[in-house]
C-alpha positions in Angstrom: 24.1 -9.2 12.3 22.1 -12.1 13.5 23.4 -15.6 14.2 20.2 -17.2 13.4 16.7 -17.1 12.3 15.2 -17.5 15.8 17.2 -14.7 17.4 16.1 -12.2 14.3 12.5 -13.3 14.6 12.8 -12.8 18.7 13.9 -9.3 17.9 11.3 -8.3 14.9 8.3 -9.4 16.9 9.9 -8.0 20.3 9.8 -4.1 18.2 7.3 -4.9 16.1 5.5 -1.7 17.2 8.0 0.6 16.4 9.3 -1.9 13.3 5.9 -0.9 11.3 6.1 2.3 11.2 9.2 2.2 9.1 9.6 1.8 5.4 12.4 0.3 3.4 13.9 1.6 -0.1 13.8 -1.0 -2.6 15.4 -0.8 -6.1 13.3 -2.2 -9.0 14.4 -1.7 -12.5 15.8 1.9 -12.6 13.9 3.2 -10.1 13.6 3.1 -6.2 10.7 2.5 -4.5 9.3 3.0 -0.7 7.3 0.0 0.7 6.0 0.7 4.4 6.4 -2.5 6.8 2.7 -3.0 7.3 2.9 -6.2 9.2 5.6 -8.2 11.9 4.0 -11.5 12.5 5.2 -15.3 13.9 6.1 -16.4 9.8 7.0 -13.1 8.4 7.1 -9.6 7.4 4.5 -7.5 5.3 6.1 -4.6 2.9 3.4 -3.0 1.3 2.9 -0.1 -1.3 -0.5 1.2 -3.2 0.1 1.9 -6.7 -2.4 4.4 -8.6 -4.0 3.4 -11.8 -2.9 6.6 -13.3 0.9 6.1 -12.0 1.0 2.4 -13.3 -0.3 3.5 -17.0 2.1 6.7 -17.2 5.2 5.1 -16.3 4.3 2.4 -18.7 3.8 5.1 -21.6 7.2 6.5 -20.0 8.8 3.7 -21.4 9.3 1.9 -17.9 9.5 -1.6 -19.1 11.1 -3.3 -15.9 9.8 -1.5 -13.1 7.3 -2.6 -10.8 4.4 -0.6 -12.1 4.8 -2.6 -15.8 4.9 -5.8 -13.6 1.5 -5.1 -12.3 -0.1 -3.8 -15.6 1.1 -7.2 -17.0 -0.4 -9.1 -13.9 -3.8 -7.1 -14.8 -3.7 -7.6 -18.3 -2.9 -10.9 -18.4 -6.6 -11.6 -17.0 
């Protein structure tokens, strides 16, 4: 565990080769979903995840009303 935010920056950016080509497991709603560290930079770190238009409409109709993919069809909708 890190002491401070300096020292956990120091090590991010010193691996940040090997750092994006991991992922981390997230839990949203009921399910779990894999976002690959895309990005290690000075200010922070980049998660990111494409969703398909077809996945985002089915797990709506699925009756996935918290989940990630009804967050986004709301985002979309909403314009």
């Amino acid at each position: 565990m890190f002491d401070d935010v300096d020292e956990f920056k120091k090590k991010a950016i010193d691996n940040k080769n090997d750092i994006k080509r991991e992922s981390v497991d997230i839990i949203i709603g009921e399910d779990e979903q894999s976002f690959r560290i895309s990005g290690i930079g000075e200010k922070a770190v980049k998660i990111e995840k494409y969703f398909r238009y077809e996945d985002i409409f089915k797990a709506v109709e699925d009756g996935k009303e918290t989940g990630i993919e009804a967050a986004i069809l709301k985002v979309i909708e909403d314009f």
